[in-house]
C-alpha positions as CSV (number, residue, x, y, z in Angstrom):
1,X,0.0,0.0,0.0
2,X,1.2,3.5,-0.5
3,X,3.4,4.6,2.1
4,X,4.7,8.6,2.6
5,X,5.7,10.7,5.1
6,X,3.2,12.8,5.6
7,X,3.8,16.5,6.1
8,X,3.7,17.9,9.9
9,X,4.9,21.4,8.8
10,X,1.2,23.4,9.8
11,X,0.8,20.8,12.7
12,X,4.2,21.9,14.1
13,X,3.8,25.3,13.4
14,X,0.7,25.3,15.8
15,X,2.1,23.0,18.5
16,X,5.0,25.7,19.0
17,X,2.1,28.0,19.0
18,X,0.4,26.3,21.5
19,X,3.5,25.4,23.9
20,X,3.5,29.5,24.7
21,X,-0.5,28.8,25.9
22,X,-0.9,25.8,27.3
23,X,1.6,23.8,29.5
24,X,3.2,21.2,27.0
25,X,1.4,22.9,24.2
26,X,-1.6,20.6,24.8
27,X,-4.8,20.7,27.2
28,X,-4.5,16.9,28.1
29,X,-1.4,15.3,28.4
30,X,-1.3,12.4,26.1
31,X,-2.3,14.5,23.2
32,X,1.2,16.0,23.3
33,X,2.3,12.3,21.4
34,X,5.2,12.1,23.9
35,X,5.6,8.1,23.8
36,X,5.3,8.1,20.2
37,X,7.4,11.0,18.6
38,X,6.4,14.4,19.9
39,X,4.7,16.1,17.4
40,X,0.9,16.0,17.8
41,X,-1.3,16.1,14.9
42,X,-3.8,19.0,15.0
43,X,-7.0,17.9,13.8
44,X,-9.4,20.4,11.5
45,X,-12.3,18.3,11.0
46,X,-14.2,14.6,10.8
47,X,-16.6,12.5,9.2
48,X,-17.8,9.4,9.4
49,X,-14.7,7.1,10.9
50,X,-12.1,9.6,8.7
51,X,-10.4,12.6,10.3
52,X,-8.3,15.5,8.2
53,X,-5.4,17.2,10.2
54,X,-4.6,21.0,9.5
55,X,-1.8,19.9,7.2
56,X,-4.5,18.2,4.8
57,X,-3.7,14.3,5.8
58,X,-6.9,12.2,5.9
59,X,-6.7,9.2,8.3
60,X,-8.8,6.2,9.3
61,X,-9.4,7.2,12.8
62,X,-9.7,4.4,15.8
63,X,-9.1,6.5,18.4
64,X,-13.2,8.2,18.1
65,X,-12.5,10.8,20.6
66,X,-11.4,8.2,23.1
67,X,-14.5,5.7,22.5
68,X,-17.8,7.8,22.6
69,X,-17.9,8.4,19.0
70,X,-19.6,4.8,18.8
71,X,-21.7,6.5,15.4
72,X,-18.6,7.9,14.0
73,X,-17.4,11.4,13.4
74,X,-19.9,14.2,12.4
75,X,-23.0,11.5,12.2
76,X,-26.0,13.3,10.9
77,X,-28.8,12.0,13.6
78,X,-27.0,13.7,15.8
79,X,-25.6,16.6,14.1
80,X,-29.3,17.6,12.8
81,X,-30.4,17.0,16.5
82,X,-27.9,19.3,18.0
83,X,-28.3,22.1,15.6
84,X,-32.0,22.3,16.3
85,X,-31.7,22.6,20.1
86,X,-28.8,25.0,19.6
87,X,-31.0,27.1,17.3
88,X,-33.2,27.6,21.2
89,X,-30.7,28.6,23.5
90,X,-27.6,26.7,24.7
91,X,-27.7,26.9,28.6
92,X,-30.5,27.5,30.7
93,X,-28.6,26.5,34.0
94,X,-32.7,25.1,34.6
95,X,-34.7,22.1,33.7
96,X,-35.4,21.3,30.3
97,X,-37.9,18.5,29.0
98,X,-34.4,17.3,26.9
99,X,-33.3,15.9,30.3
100,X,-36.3,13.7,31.1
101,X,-36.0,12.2,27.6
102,X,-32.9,11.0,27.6
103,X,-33.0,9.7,31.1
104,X,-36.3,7.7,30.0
105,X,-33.9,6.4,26.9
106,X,-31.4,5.3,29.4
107,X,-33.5,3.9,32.4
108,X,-36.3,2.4,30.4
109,X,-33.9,0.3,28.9
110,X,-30.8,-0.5,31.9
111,X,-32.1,-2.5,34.8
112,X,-29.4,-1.9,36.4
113,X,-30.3,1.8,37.3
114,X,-33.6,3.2,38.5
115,X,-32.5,7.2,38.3
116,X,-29.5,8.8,36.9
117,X,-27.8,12.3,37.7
118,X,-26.0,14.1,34.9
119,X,-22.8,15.5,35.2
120,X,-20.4,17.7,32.4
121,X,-17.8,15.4,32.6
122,X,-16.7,11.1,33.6
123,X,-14.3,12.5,36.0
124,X,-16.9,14.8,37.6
125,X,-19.5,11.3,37.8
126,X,-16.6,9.3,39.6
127,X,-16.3,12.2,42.1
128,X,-19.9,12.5,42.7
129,X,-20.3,8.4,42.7
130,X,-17.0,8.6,45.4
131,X,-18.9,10.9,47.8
132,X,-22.2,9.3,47.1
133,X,-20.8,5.9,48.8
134,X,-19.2,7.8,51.7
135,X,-22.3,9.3,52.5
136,X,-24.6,6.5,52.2
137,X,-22.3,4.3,54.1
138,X,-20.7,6.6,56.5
139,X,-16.9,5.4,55.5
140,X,-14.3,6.9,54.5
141,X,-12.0,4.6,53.0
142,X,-11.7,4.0,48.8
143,X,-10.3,1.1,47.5
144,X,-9.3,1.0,44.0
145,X,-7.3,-1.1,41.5
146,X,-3.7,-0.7,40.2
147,X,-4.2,0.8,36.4
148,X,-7.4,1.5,36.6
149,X,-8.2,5.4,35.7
150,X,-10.9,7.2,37.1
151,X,-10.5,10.7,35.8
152,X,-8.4,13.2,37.8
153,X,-9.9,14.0,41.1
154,X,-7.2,13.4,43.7
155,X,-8.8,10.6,45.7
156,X,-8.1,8.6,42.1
157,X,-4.8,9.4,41.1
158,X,-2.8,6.9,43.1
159,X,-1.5,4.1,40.5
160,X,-4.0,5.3,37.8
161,X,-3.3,3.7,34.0
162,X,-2.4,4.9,30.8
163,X,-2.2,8.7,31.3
164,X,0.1,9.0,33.9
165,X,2.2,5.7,32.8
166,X,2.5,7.1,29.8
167,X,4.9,9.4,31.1
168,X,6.7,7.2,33.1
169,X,4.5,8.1,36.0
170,X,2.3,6.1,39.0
171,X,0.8,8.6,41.0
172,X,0.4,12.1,40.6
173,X,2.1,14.6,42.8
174,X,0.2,17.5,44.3
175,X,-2.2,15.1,46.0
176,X,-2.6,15.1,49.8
177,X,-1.2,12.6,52.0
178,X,-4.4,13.1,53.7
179,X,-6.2,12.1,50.7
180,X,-4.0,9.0,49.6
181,X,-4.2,7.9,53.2
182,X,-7.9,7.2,52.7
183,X,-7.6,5.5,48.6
184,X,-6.2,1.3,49.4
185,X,-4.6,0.1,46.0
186,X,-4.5,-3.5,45.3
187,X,-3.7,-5.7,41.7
188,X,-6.0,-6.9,39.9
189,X,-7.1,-10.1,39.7
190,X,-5.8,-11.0,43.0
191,X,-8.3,-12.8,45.3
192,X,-5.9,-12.7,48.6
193,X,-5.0,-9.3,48.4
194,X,-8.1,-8.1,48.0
195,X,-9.2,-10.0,51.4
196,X,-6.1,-8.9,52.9
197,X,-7.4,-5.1,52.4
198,X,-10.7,-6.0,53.9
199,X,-9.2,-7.6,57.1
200,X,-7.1,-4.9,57.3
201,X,-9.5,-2.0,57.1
202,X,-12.5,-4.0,58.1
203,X,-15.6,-2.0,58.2
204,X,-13.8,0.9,57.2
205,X,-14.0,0.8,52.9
206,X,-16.9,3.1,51.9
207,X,-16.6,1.7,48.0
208,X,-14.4,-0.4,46.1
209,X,-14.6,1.5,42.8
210,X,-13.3,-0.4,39.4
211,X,-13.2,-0.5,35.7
212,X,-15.2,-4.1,34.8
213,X,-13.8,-3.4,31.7
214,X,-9.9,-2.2,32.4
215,X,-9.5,-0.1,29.3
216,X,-6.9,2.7,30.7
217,X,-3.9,0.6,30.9
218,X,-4.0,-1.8,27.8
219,X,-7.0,-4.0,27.9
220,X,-6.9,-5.7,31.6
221,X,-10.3,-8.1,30.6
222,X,-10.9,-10.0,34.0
223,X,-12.6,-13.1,35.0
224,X,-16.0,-13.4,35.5
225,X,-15.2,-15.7,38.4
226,X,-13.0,-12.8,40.1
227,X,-16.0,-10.3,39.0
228,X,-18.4,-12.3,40.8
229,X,-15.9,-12.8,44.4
230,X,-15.3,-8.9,43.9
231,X,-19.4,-8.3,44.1
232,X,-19.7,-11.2,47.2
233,X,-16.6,-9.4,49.5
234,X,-18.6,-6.0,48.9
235,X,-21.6,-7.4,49.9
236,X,-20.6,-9.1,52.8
237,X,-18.6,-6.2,54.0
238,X,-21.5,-3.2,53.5
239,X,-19.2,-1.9,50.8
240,X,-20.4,-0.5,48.1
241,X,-19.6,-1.4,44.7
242,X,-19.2,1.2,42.0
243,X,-18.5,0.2,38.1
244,X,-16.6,3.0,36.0
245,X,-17.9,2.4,32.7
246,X,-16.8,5.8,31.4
247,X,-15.7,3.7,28.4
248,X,-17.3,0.4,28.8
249,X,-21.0,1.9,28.9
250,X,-22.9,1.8,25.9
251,X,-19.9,0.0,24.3
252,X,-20.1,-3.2,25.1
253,X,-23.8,-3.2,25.2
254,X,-26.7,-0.9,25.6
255,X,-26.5,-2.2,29.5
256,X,-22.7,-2.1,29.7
257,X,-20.2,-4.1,31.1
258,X,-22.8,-5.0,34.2
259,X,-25.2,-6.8,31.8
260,X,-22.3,-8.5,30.4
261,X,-21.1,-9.9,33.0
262,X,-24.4,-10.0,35.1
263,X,-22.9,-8.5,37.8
264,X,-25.4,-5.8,39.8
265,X,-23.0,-2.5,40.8
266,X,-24.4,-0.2,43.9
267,X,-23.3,2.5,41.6
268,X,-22.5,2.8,37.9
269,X,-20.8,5.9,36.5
270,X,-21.0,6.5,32.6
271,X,-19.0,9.2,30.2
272,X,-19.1,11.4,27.0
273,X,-20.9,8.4,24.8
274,X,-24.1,9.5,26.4
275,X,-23.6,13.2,24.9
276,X,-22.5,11.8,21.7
277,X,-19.2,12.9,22.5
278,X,-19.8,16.1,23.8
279,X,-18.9,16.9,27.7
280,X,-21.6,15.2,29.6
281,X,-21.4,12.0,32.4
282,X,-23.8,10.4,34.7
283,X,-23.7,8.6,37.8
284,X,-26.9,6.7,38.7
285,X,-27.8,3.4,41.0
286,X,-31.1,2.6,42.6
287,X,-33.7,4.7,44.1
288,X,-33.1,4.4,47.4
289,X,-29.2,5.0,46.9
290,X,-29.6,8.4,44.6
291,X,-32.2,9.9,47.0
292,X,-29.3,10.1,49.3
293,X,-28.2,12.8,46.7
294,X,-28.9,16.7,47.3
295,X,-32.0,18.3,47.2
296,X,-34.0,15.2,48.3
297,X,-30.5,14.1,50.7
298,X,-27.6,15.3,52.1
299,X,-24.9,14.4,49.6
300,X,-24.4,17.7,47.8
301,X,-23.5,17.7,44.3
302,X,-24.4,20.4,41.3
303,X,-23.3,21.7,38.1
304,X,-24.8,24.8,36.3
305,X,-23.7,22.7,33.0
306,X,-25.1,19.5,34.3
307,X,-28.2,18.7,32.0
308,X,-27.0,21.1,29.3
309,X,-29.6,21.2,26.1
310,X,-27.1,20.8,24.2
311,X,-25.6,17.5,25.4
312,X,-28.8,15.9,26.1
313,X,-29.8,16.5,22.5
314,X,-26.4,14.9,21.4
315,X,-27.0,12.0,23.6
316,X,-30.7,11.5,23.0
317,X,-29.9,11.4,18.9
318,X,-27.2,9.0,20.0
319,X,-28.7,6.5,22.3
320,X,-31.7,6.3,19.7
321,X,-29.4,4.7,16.8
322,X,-27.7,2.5,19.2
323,X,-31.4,1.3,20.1
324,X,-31.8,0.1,16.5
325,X,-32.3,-3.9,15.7
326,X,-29.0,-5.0,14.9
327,X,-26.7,-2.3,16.1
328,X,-24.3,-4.0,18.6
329,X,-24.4,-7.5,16.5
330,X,-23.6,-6.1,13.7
331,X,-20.8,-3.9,15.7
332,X,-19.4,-6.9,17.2
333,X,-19.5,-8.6,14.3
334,X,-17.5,-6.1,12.7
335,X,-14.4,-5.7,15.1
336,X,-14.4,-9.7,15.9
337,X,-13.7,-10.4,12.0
338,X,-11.2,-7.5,12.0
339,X,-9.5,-9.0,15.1
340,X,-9.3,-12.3,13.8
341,X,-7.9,-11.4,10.8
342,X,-5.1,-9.3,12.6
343,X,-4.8,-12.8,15.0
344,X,-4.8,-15.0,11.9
345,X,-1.8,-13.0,10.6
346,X,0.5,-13.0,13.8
347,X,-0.1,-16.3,14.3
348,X,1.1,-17.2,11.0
349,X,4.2,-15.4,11.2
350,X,4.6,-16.4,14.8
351,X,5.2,-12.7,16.0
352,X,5.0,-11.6,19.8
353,X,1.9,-9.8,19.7
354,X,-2.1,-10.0,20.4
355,X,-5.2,-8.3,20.2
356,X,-7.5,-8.2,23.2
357,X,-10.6,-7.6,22.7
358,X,-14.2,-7.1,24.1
359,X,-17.4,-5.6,22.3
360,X,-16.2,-2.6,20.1
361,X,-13.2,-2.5,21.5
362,X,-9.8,-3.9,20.7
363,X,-6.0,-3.3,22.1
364,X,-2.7,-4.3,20.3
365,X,-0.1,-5.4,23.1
366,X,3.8,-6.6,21.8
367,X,3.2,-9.5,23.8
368,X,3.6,-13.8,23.8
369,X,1.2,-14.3,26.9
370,X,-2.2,-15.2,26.3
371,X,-3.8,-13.0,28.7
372,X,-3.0,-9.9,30.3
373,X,-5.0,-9.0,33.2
374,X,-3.2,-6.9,35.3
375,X,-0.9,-3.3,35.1
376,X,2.1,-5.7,36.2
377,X,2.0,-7.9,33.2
378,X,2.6,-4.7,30.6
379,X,6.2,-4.8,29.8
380,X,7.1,-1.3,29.4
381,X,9.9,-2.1,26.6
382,X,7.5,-3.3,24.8
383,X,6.5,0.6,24.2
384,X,9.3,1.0,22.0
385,X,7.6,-1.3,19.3
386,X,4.6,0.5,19.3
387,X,6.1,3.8,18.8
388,X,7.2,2.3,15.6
389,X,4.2,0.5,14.8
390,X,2.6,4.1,15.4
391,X,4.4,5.9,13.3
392,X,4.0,3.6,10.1
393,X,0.7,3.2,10.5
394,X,0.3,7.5,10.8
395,X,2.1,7.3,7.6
396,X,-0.2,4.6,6.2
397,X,-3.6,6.9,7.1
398,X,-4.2,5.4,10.1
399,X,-4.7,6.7,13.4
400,X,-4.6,5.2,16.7
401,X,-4.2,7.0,20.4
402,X,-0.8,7.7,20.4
403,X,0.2,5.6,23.6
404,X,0.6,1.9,23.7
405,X,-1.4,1.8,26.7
406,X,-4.4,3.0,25.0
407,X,-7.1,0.9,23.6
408,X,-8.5,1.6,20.2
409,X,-12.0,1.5,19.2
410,X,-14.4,0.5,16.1
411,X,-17.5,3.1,15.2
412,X,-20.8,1.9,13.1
413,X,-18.8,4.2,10.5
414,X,-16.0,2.2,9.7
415,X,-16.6,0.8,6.2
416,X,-15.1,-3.3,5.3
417,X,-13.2,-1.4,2.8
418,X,-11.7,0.9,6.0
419,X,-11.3,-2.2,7.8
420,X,-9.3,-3.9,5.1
421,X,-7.0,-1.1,4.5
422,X,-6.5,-1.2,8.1
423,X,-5.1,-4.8,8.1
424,X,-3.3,-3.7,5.4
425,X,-1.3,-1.3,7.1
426,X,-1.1,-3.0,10.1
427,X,0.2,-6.7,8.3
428,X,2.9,-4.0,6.7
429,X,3.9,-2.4,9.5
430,X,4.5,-5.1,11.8
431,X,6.8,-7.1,9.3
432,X,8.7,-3.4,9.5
433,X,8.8,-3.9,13.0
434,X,9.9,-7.6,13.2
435,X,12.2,-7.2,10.4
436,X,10.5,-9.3,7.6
């Protein structure tokens, strides 16, 4: 296939703008392409599962604004949707009937939740869903899992995945002791330390708050075995048990990872794929848990953005298509042939690497074992491989997050004829990188 490299010049000439605005030049760290080779590509515009940079290069894009893009780039449900409640005012900062039709789109169809509380922002819904728990159980104490992210509140951002590994980082500084005294970190996948936290801090862990899909630090897929001992130790310690499905919600299913793995959370938090990609999250559980939340209980929480028309129409154009006969079958369908494929290839080359996968989305890890579910089984020289792989797959027109650690993801947009230049490129660059 037809290989070039593509021209950075306008790119460039922006990030040096940008490094005298922002710190890094960038307004969240990965997207300064430090782990792959620095220069980040400025993107102008995108349609469908295609994306143009401000030097002109079009790119098959898997990234889809870091998985709520589910419809693709630009899709016209929600487009049309959006301009006609933009056409009526953008921000009230009071109720709109937009709000109560997309929480009936959600909760008549998730039996996991019975009401919902919408937020501007996952990180924001993982806060609220934190102080939620302490105040409905009176704890203090957060236990949380080594590589699993849950946005940037400080409570969170002790061992927290991709973004801070990335840069060579665990932890984050300018957190509290204080704060960090009260978060317990433990592997994944690890039955005895988990009890050894309980025994430790018995009755003391408000929530034990986790990814079911691990999706921040490569693709971490756990057992449904330790899913289901993870759900029993909550329950027999009064814990309560909080899935992050920022990016597993609405991905792997309408229900998310909870219905996939038929596992009932005290708390589910959800991200941008509600809003169609615009900034909007949710936190919601049953009745009796969210009427702890202020103005009917005493766990305070508000947004003047929270709601937003704007969002809600997004999210209510977006939820409808993924209501449609068909849509995740045909999804999954989609990215399990374009994984095997990719498998199918290694394995006949014998190369060290695999694709983990789950629903829509897929990670590529420069490894020989056959699963990976925890942070400690990442090699980090296996990083250097992907910058390579990166970069000739950027100069093939494709796109992928620009950190080894990140998963990529498949829309309704991308075409068989997308998906087959894809293995293309990929088949070509990894014989570059094994030296075939």
């Amino acid at each position: 296939m037809q290989v070039k490299d593509i021209s950075r010049a306008r790119s460039a000439e922006l990030y040096e703008k940008a490094k005298t605005y922002f710190p890094g030049g960038v307004n969240s760290p990965v997207r300064a392409f430090k782990s792959v080779y620095g220069t980040p590509l400025f993107i102008e515009k995108g349609d469908g599962s295609h994306i143009w940079d401000a030097d002109g290069n079009e790119f098959i894009d898997f990234c889809c604004s870091w998985g709520p893009l589910i419809l693709g780039h630009n899709h016209a449900a929600v487009r049309e949707k959006v301009t006609e409640v933009m056409q009526k005012g953008m921000s009230f900062g009071a109720p709109t009937a937009l709000e109560n039709e997309l929480a009936e789109l959600i909760l008549g169809n998730n039996k996991f939740i019975q009401k919902i509380r919408f937020v501007s922002s996952g990180t924001e819904a993982v806060m609220s869903a934190i102080r939620l728990a302490r105040g409905y159980t009176k704890r203090d104490k957060i236990l949380k899992f080594e590589g699993c992210y849950h946005g940037h509140s400080d409570s969170l951002l002790v061992k927290a995945g991709s973004g801070l590994v990335t840069f060579g980082e665990t932890s984050s500084a300018g957190v509290p002791k204080a704060f960090a005294d009260e978060t317990i970190v433990v592997s994944l996948n690890d039955k005895k330390a988990l009890q050894e936290a309980f025994d430790e801090f018995r009755g003391q862990i408000a929530a034990v708050i986790i990814e079911p899909v691990p999706a921040n630090n490569g693709l971490l897929l756990q057992t449904q075995d330790y899913l289901n001992y993870l759900r029993q130790i909550c329950t027999d310690n009064g814990t309560m048990l909080i899935f992050d499905e920022v990016i597993s919600g609405f991905r792997v299913g309408f229900e998310g990872a909870a219905a996939y793995y038929g596992i009932q959370p005290d708390i589910i938090t959800y991200g941008k794929i509600i809003g169609g990609g615009l900034p909007v999250g949710a936190y919601g559980a049953s009745a009796q848990v969210m009427d702890h939340v202020s103005p009917v209980g005493s766990v305070y929480q508000a947004g003047t953005l929270s709601g937003n028309p704007v969002a809600m129409a997004a999210g209510i154009a977006q939820l409808s298509e993924l209501l449609k006969p068909g849509f995740y079958d045909d999804l999954h369908a989609k990215t399990a042939g374009f994984v095997k494929d990719i498998q199918d290839f290694v394995a006949e080359r014998a190369y060290q690497f695999k694709v983990f996968t789950i629903g829509s989305i897929f990670w590529f890890a420069f490894t020989d074992k056959e699963t990976i579910t925890t942070a400690e089984d990442i090699d980090p020289a296996s990083m250097a491989k992907f910058k390579e792989m990166h970069r000739e797959l950027i100069n093939r027109g494709i796109y992928l997050g620009p950190s080894g650690y990140e998963v990529g993801f498949i829309s309704a947009a991308h075409t068989q004829a997308d998906l087959e230049t894809t293995k293309t490129a990929i088949f070509d660059s990894l014989d570059i990188v094994f030296g075939k």
